[in-house]
N, CA, C and O atoms as a Maestro MAE file, in Angstrom:
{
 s_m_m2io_version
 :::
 2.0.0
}

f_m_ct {
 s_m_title
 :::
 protein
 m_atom[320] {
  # First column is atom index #
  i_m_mmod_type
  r_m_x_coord
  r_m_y_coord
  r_m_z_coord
  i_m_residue_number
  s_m_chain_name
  s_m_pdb_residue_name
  s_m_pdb_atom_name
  i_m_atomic_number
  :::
  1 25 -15.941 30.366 5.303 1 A "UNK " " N  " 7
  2 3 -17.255 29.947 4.860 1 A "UNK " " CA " 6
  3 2 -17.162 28.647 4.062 1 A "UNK " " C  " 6
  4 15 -17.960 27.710 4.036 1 A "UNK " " O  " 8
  5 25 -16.003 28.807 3.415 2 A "UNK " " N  " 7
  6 3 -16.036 27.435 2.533 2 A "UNK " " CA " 6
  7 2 -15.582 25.915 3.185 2 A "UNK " " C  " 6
  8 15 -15.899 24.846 2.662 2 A "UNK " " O  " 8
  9 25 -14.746 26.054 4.478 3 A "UNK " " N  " 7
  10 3 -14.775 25.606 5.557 3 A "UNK " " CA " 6
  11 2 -15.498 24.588 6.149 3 A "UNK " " C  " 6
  12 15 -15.366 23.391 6.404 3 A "UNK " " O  " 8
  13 25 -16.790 26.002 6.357 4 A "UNK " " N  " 7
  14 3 -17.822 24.887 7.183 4 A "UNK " " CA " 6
  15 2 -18.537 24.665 6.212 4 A "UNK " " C  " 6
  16 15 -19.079 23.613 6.554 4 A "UNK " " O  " 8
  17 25 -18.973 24.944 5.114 5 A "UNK " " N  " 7
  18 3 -19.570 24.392 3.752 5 A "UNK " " CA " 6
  19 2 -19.002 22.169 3.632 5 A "UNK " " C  " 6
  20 15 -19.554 21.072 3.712 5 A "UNK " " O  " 8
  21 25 -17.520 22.798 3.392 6 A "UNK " " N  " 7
  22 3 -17.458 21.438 3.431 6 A "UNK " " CA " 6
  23 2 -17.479 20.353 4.647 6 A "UNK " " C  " 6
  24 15 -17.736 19.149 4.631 6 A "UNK " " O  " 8
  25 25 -17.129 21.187 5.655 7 A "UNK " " N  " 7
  26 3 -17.064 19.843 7.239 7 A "UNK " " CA " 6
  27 2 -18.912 19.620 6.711 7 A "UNK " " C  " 6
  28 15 -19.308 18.521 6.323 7 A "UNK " " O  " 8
  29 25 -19.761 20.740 6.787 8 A "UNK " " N  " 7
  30 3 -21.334 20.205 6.586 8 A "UNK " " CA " 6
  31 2 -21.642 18.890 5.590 8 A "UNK " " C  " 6
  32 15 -22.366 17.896 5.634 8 A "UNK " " O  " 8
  33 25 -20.553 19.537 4.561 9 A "UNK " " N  " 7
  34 3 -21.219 18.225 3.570 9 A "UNK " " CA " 6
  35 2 -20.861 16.738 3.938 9 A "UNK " " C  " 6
  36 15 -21.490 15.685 3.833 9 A "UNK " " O  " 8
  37 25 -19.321 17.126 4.518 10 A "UNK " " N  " 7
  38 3 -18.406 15.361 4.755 10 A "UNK " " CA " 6
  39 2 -19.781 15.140 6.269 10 A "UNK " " C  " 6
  40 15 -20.165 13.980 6.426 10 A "UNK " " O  " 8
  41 25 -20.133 15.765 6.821 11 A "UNK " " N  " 7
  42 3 -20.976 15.391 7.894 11 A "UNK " " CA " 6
  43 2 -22.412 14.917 7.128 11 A "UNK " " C  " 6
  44 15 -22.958 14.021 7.772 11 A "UNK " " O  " 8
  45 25 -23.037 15.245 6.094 12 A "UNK " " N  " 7
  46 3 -23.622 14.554 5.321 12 A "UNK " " CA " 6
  47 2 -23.280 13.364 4.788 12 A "UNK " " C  " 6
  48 15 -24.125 12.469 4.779 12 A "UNK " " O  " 8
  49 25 -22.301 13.196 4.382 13 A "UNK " " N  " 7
  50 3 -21.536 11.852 3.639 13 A "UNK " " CA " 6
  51 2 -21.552 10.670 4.924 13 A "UNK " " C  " 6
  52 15 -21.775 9.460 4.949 13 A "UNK " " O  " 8
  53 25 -21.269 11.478 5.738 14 A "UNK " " N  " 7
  54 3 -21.183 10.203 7.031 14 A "UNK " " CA " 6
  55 2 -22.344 9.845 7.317 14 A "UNK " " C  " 6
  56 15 -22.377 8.631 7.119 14 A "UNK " " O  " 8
  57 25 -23.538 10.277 7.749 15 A "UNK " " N  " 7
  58 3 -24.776 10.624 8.078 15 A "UNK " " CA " 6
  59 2 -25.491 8.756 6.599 15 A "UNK " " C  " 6
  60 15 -26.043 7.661 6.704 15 A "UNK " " O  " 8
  61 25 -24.996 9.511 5.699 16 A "UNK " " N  " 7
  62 3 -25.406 8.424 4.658 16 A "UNK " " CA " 6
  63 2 -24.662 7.391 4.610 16 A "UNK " " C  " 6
  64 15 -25.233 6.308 4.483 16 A "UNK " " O  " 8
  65 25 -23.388 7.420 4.683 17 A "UNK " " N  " 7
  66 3 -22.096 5.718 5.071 17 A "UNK " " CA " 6
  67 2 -22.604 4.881 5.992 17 A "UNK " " C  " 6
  68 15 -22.720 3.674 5.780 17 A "UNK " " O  " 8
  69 25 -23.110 5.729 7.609 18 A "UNK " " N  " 7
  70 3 -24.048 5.051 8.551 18 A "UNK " " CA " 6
  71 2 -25.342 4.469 8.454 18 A "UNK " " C  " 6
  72 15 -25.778 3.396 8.871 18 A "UNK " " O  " 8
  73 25 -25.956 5.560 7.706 19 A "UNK " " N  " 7
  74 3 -27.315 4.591 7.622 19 A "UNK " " CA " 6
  75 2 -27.093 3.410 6.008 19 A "UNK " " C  " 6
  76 15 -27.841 2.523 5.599 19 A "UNK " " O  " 8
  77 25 -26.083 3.794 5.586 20 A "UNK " " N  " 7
  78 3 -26.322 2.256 4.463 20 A "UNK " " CA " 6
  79 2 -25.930 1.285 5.426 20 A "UNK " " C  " 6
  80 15 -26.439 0.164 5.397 20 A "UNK " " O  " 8
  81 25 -24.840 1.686 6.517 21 A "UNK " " N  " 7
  82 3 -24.406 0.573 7.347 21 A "UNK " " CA " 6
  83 2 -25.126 -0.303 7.774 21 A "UNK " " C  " 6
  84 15 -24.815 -1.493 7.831 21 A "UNK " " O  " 8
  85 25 -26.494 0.331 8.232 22 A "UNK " " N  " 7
  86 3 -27.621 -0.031 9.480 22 A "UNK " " CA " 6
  87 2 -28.047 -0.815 8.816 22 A "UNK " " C  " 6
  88 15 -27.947 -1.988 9.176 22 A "UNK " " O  " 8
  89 25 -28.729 -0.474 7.513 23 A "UNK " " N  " 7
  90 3 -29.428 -1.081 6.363 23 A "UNK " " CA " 6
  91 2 -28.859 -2.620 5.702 23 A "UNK " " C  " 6
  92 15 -29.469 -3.639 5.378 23 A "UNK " " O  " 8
  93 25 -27.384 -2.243 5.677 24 A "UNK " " N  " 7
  94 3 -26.700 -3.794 5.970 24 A "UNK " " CA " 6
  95 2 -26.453 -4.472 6.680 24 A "UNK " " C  " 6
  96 15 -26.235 -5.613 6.273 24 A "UNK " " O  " 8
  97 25 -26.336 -4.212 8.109 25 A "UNK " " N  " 7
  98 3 -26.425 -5.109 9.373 25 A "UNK " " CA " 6
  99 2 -27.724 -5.181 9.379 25 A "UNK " " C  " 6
  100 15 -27.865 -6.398 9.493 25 A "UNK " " O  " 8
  101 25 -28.812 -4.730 9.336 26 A "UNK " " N  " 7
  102 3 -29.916 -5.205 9.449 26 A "UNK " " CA " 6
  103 2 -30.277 -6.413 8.048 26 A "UNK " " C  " 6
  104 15 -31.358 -7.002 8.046 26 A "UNK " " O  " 8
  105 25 -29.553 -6.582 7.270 27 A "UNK " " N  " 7
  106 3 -30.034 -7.733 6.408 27 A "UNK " " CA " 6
  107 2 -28.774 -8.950 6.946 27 A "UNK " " C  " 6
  108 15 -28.422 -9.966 6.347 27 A "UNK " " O  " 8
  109 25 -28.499 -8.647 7.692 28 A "UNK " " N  " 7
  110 3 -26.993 -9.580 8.159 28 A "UNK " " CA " 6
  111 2 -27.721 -11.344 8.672 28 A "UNK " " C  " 6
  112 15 -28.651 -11.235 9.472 28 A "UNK " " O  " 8
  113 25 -27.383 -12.721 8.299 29 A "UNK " " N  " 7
  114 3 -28.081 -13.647 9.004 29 A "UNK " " CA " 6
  115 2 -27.868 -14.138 10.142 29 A "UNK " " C  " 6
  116 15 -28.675 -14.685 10.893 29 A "UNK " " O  " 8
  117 25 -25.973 -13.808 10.388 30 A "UNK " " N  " 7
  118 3 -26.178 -13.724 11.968 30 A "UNK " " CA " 6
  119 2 -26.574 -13.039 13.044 30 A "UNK " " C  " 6
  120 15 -26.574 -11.838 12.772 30 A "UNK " " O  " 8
  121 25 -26.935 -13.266 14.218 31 A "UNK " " N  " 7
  122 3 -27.780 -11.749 15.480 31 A "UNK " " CA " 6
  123 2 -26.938 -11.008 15.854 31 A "UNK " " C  " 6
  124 15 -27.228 -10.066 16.592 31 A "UNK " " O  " 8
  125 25 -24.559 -12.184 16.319 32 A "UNK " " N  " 7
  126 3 -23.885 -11.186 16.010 32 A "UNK " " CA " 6
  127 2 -23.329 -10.066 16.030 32 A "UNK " " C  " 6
  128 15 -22.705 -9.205 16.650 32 A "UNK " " O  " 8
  129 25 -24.029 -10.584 14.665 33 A "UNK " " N  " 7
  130 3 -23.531 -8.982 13.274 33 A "UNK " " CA " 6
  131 2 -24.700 -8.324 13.202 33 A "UNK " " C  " 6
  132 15 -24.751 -7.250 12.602 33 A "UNK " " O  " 8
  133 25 -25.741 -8.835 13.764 34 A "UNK " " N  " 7
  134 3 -26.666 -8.202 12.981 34 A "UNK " " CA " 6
  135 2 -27.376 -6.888 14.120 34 A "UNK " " C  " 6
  136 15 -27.668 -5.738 13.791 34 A "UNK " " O  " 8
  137 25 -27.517 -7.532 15.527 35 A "UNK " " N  " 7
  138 3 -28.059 -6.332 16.541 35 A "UNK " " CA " 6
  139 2 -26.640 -5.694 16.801 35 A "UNK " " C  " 6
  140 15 -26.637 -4.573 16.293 35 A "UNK " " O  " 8
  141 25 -25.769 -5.904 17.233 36 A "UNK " " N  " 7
  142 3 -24.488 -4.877 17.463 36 A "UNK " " CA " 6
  143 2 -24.030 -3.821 16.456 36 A "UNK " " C  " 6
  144 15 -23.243 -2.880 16.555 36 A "UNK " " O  " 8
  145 25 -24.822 -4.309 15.404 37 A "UNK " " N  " 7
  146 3 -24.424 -3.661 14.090 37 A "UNK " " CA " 6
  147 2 -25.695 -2.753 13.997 37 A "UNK " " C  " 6
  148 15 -25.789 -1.590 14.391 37 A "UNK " " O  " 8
  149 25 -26.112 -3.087 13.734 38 A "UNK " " N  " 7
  150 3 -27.437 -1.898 13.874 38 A "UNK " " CA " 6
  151 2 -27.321 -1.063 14.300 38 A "UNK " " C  " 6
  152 15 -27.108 0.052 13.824 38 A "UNK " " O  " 8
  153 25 -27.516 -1.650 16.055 39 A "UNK " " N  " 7
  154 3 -27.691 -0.331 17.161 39 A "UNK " " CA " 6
  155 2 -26.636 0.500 16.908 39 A "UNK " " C  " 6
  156 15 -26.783 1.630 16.441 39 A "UNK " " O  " 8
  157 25 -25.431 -0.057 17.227 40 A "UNK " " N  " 7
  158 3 -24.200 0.910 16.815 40 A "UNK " " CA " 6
  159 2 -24.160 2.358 15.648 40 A "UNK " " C  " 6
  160 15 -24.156 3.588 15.695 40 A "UNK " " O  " 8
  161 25 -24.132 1.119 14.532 41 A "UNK " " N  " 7
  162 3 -24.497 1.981 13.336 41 A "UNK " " CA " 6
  163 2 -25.441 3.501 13.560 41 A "UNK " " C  " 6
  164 15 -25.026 4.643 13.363 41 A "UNK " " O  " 8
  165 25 -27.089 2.999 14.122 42 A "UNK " " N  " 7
  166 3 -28.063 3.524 14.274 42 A "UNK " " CA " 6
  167 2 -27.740 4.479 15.123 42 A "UNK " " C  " 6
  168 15 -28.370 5.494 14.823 42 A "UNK " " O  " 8
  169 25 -26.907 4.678 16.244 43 A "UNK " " N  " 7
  170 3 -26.734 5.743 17.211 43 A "UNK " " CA " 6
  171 2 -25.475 6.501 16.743 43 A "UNK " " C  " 6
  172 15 -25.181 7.561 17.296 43 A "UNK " " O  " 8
  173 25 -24.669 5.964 15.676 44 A "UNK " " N  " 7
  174 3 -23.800 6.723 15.093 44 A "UNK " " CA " 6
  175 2 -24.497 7.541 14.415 44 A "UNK " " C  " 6
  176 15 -24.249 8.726 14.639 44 A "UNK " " O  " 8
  177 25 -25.622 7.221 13.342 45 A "UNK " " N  " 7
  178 3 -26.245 7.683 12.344 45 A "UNK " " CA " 6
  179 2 -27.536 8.759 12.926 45 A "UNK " " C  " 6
  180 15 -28.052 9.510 12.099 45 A "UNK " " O  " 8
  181 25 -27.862 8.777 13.910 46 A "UNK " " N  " 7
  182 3 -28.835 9.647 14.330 46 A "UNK " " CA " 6
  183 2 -27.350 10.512 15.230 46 A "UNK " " C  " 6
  184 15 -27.341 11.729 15.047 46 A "UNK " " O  " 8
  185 25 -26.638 10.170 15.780 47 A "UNK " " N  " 7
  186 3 -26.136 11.694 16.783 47 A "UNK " " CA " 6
  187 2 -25.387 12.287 15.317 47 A "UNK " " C  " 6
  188 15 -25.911 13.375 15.079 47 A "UNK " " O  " 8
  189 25 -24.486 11.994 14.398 48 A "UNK " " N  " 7
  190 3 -24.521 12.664 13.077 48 A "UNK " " CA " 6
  191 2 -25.568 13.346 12.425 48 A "UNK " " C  " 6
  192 15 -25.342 14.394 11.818 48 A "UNK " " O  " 8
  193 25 -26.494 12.937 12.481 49 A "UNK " " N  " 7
  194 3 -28.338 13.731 11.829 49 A "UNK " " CA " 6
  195 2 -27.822 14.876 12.797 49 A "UNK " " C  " 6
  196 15 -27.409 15.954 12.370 49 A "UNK " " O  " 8
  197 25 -27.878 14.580 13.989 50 A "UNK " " N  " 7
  198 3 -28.337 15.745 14.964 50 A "UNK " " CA " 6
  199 2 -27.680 16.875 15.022 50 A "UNK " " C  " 6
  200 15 -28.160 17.959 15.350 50 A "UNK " " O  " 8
  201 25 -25.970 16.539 14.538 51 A "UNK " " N  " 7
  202 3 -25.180 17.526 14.530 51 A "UNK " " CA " 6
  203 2 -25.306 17.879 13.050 51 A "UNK " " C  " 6
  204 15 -25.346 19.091 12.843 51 A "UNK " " O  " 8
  205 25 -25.380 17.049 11.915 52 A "UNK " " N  " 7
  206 3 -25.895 17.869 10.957 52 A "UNK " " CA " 6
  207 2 -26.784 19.125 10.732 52 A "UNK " " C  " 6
  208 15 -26.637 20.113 10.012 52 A "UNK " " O  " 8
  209 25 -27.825 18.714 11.661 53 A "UNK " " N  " 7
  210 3 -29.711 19.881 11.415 53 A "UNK " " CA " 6
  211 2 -28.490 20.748 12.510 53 A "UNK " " C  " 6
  212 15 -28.002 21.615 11.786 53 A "UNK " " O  " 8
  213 25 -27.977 20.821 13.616 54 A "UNK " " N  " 7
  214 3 -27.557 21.880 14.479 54 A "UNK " " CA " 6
  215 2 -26.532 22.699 13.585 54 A "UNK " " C  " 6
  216 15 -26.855 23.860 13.334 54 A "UNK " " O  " 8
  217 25 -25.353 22.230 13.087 55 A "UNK " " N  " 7
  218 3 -24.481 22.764 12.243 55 A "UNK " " CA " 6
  219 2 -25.242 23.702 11.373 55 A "UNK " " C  " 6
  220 15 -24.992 24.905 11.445 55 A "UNK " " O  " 8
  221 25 -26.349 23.155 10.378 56 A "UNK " " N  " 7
  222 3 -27.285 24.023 9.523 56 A "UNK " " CA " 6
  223 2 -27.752 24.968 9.658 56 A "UNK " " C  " 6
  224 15 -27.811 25.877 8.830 56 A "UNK " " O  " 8
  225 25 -28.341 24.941 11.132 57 A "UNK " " N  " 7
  226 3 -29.495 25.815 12.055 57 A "UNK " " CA " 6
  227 2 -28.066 26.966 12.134 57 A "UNK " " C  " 6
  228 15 -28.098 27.984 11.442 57 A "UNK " " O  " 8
  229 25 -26.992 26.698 12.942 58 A "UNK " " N  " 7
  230 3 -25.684 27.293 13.227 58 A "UNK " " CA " 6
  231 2 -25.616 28.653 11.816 58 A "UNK " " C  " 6
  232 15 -25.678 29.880 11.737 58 A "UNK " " O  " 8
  233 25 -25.461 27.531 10.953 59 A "UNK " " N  " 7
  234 3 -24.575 28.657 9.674 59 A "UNK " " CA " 6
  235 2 -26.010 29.479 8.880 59 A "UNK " " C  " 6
  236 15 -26.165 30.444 8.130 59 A "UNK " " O  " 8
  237 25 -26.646 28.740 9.364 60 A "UNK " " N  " 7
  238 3 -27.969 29.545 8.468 60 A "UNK " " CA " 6
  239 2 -28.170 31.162 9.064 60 A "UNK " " C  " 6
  240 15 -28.233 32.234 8.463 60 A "UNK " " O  " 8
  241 25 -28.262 30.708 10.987 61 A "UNK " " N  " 7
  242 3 -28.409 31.890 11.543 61 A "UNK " " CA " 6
  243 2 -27.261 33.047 12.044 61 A "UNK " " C  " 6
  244 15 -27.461 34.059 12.715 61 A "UNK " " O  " 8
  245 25 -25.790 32.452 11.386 62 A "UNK " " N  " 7
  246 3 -24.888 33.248 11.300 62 A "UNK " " CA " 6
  247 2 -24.924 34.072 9.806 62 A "UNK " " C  " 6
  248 15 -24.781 35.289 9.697 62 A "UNK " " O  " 8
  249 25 -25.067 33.473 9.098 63 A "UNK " " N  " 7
  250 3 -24.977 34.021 7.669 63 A "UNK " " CA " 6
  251 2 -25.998 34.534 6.735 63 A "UNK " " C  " 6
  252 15 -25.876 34.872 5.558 63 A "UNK " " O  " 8
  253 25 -27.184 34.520 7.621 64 A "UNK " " N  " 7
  254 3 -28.340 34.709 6.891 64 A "UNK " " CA " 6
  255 2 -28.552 36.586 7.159 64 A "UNK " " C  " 6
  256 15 -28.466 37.250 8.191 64 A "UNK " " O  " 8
  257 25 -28.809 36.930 5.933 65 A "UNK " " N  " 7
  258 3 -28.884 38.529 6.364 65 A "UNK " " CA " 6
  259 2 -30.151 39.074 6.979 65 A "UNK " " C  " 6
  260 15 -31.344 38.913 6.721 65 A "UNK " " O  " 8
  261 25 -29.399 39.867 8.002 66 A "UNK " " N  " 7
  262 3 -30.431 40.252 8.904 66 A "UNK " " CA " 6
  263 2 -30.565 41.957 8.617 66 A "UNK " " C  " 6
  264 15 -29.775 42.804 8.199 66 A "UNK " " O  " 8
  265 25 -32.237 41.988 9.149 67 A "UNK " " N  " 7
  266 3 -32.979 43.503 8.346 67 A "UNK " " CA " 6
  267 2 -33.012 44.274 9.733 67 A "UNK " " C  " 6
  268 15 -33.987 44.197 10.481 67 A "UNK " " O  " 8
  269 25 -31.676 45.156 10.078 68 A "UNK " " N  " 7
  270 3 -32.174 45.953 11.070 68 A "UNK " " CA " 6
  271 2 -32.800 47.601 10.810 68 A "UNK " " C  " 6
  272 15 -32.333 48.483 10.090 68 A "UNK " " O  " 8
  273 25 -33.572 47.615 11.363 69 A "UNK " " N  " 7
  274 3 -33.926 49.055 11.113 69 A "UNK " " CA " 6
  275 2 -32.688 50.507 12.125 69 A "UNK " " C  " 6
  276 15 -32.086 50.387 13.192 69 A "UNK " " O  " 8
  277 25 -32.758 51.510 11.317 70 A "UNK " " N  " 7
  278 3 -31.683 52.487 11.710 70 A "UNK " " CA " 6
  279 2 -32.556 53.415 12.152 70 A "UNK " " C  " 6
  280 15 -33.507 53.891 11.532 70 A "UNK " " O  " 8
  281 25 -32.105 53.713 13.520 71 A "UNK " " N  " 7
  282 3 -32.329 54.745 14.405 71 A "UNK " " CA " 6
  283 2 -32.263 56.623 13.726 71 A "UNK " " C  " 6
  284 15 -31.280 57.337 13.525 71 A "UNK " " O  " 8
  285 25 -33.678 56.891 13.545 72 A "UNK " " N  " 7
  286 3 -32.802 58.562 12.801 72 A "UNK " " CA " 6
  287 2 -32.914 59.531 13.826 72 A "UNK " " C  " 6
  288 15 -33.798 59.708 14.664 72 A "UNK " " O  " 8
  289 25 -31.439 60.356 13.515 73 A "UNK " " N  " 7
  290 3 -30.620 60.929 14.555 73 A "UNK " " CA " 6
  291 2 -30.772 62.631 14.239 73 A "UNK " " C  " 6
  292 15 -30.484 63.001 13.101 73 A "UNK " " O  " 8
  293 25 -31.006 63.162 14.762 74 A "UNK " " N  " 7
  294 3 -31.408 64.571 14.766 74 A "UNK " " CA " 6
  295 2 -30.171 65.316 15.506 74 A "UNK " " C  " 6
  296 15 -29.943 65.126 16.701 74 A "UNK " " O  " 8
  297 25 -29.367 66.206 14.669 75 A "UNK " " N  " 7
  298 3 -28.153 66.642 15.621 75 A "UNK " " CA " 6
  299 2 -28.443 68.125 15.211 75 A "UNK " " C  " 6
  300 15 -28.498 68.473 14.032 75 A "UNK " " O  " 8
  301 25 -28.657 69.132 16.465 76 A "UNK " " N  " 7
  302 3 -28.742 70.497 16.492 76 A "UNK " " CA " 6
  303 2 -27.428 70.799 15.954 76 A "UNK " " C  " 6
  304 15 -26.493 70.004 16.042 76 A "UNK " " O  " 8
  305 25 -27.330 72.100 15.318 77 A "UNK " " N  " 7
  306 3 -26.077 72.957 14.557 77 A "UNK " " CA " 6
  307 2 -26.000 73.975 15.717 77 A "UNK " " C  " 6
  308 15 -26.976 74.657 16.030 77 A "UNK " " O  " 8
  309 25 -25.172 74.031 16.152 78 A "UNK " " N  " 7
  310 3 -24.116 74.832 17.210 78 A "UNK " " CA " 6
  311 2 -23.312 75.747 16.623 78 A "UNK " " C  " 6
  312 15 -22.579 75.230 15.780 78 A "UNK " " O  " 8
  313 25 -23.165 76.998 16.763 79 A "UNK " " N  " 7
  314 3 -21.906 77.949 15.979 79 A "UNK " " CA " 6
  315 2 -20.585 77.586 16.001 79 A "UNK " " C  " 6
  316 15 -19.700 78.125 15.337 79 A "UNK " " O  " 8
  317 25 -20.430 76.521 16.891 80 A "UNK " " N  " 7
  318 3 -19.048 75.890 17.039 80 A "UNK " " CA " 6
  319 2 -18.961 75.364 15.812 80 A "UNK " " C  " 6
  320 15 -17.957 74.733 15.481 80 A "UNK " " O  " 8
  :::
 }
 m_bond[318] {
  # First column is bond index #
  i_m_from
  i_m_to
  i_m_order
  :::
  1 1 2 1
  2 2 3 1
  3 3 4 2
  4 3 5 1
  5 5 6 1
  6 6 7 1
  7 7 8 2
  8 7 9 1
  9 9 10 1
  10 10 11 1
  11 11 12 2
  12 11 13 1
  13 13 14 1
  14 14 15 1
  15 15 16 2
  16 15 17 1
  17 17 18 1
  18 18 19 1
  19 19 20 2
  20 19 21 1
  21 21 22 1
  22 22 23 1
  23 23 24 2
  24 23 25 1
  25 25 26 1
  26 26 27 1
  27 27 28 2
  28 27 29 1
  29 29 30 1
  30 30 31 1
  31 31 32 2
  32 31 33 1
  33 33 34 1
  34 34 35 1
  35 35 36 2
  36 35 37 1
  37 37 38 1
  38 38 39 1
  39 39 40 2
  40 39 41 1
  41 41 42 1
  42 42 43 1
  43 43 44 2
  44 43 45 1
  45 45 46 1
  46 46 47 1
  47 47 48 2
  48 47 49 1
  49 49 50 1
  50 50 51 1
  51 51 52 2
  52 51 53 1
  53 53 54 1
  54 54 55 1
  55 55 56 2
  56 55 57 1
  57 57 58 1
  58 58 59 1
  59 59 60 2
  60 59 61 1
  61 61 62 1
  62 62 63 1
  63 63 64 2
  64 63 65 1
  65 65 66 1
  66 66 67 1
  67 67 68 2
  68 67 69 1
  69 69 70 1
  70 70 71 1
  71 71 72 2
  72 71 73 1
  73 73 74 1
  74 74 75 1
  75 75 76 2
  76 75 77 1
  77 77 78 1
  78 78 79 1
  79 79 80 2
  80 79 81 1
  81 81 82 1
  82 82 83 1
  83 83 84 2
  84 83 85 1
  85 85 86 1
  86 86 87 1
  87 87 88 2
  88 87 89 1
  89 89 90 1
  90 90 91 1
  91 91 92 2
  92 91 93 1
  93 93 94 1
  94 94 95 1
  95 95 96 2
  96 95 97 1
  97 97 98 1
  98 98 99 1
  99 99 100 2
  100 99 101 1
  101 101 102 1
  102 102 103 1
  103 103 104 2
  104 103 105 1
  105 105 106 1
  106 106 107 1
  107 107 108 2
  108 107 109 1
  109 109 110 1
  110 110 111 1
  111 111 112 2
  112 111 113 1
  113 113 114 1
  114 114 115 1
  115 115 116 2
  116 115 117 1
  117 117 118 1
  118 118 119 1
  119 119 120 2
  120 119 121 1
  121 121 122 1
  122 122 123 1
  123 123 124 2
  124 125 126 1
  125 126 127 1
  126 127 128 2
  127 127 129 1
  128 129 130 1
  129 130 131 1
  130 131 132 2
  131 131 133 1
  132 133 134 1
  133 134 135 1
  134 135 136 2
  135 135 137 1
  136 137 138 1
  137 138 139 1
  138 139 140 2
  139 139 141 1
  140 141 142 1
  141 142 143 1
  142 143 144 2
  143 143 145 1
  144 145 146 1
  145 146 147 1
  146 147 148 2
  147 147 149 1
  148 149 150 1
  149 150 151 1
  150 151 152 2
  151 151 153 1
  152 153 154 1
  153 154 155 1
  154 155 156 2
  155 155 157 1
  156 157 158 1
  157 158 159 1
  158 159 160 2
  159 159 161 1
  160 161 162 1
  161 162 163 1
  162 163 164 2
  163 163 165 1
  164 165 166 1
  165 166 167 1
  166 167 168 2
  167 167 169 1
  168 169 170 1
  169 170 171 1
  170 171 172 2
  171 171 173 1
  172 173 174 1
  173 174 175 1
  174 175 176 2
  175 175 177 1
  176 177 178 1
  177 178 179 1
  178 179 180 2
  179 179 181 1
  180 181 182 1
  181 182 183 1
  182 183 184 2
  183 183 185 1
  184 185 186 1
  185 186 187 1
  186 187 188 2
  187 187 189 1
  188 189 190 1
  189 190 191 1
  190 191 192 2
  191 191 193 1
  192 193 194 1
  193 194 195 1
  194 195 196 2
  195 195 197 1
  196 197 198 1
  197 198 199 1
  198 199 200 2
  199 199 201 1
  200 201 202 1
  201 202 203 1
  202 203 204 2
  203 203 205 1
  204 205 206 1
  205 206 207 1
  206 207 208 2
  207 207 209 1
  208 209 210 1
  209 210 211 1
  210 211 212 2
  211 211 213 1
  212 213 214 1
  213 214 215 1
  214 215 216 2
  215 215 217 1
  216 217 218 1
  217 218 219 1
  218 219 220 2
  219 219 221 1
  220 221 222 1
  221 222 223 1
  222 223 224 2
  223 223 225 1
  224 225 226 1
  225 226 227 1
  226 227 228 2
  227 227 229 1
  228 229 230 1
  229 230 231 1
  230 231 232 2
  231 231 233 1
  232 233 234 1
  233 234 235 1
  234 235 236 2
  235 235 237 1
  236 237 238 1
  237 238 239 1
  238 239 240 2
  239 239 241 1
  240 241 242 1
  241 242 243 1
  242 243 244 2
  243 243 245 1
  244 245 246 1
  245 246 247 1
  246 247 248 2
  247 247 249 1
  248 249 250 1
  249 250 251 1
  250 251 252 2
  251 251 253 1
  252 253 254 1
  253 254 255 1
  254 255 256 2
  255 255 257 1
  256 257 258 1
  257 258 259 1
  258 259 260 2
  259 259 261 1
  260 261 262 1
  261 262 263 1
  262 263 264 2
  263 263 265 1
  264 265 266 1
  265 266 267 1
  266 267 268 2
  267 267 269 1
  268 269 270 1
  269 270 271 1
  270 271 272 2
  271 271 273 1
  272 273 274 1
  273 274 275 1
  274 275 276 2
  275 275 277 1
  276 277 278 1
  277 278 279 1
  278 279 280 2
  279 279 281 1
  280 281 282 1
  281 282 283 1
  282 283 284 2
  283 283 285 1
  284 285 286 1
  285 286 287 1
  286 287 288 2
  287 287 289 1
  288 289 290 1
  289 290 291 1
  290 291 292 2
  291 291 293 1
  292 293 294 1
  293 294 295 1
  294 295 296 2
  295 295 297 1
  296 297 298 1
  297 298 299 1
  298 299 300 2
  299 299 301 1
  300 301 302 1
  301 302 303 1
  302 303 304 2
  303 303 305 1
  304 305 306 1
  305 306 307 1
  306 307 308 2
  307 307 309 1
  308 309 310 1
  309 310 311 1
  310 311 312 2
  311 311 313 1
  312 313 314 1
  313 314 315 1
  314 315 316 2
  315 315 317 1
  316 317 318 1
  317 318 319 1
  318 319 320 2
  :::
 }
}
């Protein structure tokens, strides 16, 4: 558990390294640096989002406690 706790978070950390990236190639004055850098950045930084929210969705619906209801069982007494 503590595991995927942390791959989630370093997958957060990246998620944010990328988009400051974007945010700085997009102030870049050459085109360059400045569209190769972006887009790049930008499709790094969204397929990371994506596996972030999936990873989440993942551990939320593994670990989240679930309410099953119990079947009641009626067992006849036999002289055996």
């Amino acid at each position: 558990m503590i595991g995927t706790i942390i791959s989630l978070l370093v997958l957060v950390a990246l998620v944010i390294l990328f988009a400051w990236l974007v945010r700085r190639a997009w102030g870049a004055q050459r085109a360059w640096v400045k569209w190769p850098g972006v887009i790049l950045a930008g499709l790094l930084t969204l397929i990371l989002a994506l596996l972030t929210v999936v990873g989440t969705i993942g551990l939320y619906k593994i670990y989240s406690p679930r309410s099953v209801t119990v079947p009641t069982v009626t067992v006849r007494g036999t002289p055996e």
